[in-house]
C-alpha beads as a LAMMPS data file, in Angstrom:
LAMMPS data file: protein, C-alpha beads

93 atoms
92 bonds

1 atom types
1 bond types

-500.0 500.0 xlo xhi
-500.0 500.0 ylo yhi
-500.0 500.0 zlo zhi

Masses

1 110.0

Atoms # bond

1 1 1 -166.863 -142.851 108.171
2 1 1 -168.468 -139.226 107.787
3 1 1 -165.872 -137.859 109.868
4 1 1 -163.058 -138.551 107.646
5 1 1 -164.269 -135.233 105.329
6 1 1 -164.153 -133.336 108.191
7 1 1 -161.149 -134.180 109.353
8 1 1 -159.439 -133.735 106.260
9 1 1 -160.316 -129.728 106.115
10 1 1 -159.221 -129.718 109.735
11 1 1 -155.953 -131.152 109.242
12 1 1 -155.114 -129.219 105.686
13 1 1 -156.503 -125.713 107.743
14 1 1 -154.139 -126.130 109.965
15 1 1 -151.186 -127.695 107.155
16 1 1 -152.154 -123.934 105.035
17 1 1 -151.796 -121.969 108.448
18 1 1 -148.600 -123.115 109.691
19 1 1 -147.078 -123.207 106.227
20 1 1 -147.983 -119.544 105.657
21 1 1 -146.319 -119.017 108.960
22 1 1 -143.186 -120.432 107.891
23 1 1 -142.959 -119.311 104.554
24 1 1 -143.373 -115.728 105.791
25 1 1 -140.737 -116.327 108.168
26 1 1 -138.490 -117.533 105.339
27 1 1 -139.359 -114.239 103.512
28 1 1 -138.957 -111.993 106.138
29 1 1 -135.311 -113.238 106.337
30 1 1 -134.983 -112.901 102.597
31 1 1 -135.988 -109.829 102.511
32 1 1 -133.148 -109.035 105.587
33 1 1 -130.237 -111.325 104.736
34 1 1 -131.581 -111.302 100.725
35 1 1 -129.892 -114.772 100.505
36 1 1 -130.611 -116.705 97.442
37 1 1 -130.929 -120.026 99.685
38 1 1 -133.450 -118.434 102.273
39 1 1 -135.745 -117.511 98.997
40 1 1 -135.575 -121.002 98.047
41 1 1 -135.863 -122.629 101.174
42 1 1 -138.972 -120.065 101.223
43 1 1 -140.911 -121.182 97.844
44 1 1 -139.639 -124.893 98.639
45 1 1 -142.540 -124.449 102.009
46 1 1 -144.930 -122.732 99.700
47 1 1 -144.770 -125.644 97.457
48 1 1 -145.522 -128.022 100.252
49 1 1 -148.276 -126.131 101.344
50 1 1 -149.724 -125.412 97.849
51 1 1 -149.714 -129.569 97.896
52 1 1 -151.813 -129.522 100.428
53 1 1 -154.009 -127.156 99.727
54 1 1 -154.724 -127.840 96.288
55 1 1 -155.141 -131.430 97.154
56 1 1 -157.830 -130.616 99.814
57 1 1 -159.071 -128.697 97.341
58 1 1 -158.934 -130.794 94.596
59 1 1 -161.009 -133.391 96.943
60 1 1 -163.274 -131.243 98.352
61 1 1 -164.545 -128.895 96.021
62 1 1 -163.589 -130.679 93.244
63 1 1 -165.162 -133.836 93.595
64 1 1 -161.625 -135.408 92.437
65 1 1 -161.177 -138.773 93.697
66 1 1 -159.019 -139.200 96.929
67 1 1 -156.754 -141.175 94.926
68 1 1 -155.673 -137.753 92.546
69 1 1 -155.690 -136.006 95.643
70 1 1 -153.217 -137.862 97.156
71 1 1 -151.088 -137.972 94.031
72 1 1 -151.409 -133.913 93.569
73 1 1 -150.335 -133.672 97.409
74 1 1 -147.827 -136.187 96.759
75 1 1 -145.894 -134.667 93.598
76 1 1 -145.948 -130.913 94.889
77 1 1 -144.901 -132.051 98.478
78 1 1 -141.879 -133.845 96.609
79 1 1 -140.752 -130.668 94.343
80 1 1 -140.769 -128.722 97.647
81 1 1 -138.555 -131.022 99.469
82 1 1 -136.264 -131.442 96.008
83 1 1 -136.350 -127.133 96.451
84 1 1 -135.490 -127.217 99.924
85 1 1 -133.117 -129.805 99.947
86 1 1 -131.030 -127.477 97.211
87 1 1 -131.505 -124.077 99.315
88 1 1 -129.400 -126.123 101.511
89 1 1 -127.087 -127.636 99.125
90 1 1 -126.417 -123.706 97.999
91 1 1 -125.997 -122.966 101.317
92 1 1 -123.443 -125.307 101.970
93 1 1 -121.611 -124.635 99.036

Bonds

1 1 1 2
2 1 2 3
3 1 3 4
4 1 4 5
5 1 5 6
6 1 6 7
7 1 7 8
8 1 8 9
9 1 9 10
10 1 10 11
11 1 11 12
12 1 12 13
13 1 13 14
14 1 14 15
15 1 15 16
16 1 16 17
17 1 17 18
18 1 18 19
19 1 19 20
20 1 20 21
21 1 21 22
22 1 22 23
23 1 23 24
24 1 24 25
25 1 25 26
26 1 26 27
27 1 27 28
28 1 28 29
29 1 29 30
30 1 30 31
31 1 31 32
32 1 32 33
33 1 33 34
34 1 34 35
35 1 35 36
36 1 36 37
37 1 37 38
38 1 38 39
39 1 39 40
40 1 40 41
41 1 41 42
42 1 42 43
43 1 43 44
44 1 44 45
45 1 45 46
46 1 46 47
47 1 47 48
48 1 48 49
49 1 49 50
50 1 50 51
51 1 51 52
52 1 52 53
53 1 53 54
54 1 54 55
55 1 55 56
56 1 56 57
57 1 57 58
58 1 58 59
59 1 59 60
60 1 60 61
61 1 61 62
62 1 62 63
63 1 63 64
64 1 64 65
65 1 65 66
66 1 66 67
67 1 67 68
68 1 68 69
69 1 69 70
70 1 70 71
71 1 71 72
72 1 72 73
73 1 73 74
74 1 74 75
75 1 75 76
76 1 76 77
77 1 77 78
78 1 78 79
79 1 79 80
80 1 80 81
81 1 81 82
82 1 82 83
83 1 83 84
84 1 84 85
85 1 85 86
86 1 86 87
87 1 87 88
88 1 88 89
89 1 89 90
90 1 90 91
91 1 91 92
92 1 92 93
């Protein structure tokens, strides 16, 4: 399956684009609103797209087994959701 490489740098390009996107959405309305929940709502997206990423890197460039990779992508892309999920517990309280 030679396509699989590929496809990989495809899919994590466009994973890296559209998390830029949203995380400088998030800080443009820090930087308006300066709410402490929008910042971390903000870096919880960067997280998730450093995951991805670093795992692409990681597998790419790296040589690291897909295996690692997937456990890199895995860990950060759980610490971003465990971010986000308490921008919107602050939020809320």
């Amino acid at each position: 399956m030679m396509w699989v490489g590929p496809a990989i740098v495809v899919v994590k390009t466009i994973i890296l684009l559209l998390g830029a996107a949203i995380t400088y959405i998030a800080y443009k309305a820090y930087r308006q609103t300066n709410s402490p929940s929008i910042r971390l709502l903000g870096i919880g997206f960067t997280i998730i797209t450093l995951g991805a990423l670093l795992a692409g890197i990681a597998n790419q460039v790296l040589s690291v087994s897909l295996e690692v990779g997937v456990l890199l992508n895995s860990v950060l892309v759980a610490l971003g959701f465990a971010t986000i999920l308490y921008s919107l517990y602050l939020e809320r309280g």
